[in-house]
N, C-alpha and C positions, 0 to 999 in steps of 0.2 A: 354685761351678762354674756356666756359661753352659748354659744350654740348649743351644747346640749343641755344645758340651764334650761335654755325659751323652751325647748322641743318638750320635755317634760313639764313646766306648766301650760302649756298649751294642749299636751293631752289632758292633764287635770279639769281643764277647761271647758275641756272636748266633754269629759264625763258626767260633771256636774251640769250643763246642757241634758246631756240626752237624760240622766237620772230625771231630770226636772218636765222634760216634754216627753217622757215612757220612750225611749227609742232605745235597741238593744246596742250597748256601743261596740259591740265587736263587728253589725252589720255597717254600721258606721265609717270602722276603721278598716274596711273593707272594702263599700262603696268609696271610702277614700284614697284607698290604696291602686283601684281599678279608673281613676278619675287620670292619677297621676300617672300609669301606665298609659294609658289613653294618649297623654299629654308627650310621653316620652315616645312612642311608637307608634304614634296616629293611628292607631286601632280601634274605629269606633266602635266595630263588632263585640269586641272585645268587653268594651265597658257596658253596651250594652246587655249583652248575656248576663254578666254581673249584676245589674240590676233588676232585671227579671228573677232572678235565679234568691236575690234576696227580699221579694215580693212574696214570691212562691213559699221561702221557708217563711214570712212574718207572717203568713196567711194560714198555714198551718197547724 
């Protein structure tokens, strides 16, 4: 399988998850996007505010 093969069923993945336990997948792919920045630029700040910030909107 191609790397972009996995990367695509692995979102599929992703979505039929959050569909399944109500979680919105764009905060998902968000808090996940903010994990791996984290990861790349030791920014905890960073990743932190992000998930506040999508606390805030799921609270809304």
């Amino acid at each position: 399988m191609k790397i972009s093969e996995i990367k695509t069923v692995q979102n599929l993945k992703l979505k039929e998850m959050c569909s399944e336990k109500k979680i919105d997948y764009n905060s998902m792919l968000s808090l996940l996007d903010s994990v791996k920045t984290k990861k790349l630029l030791k920014r905890n700040n960073y990743h932190q505010q992000k998930l506040n910030d999508e606390i805030e909107k799921a609270l809304k």
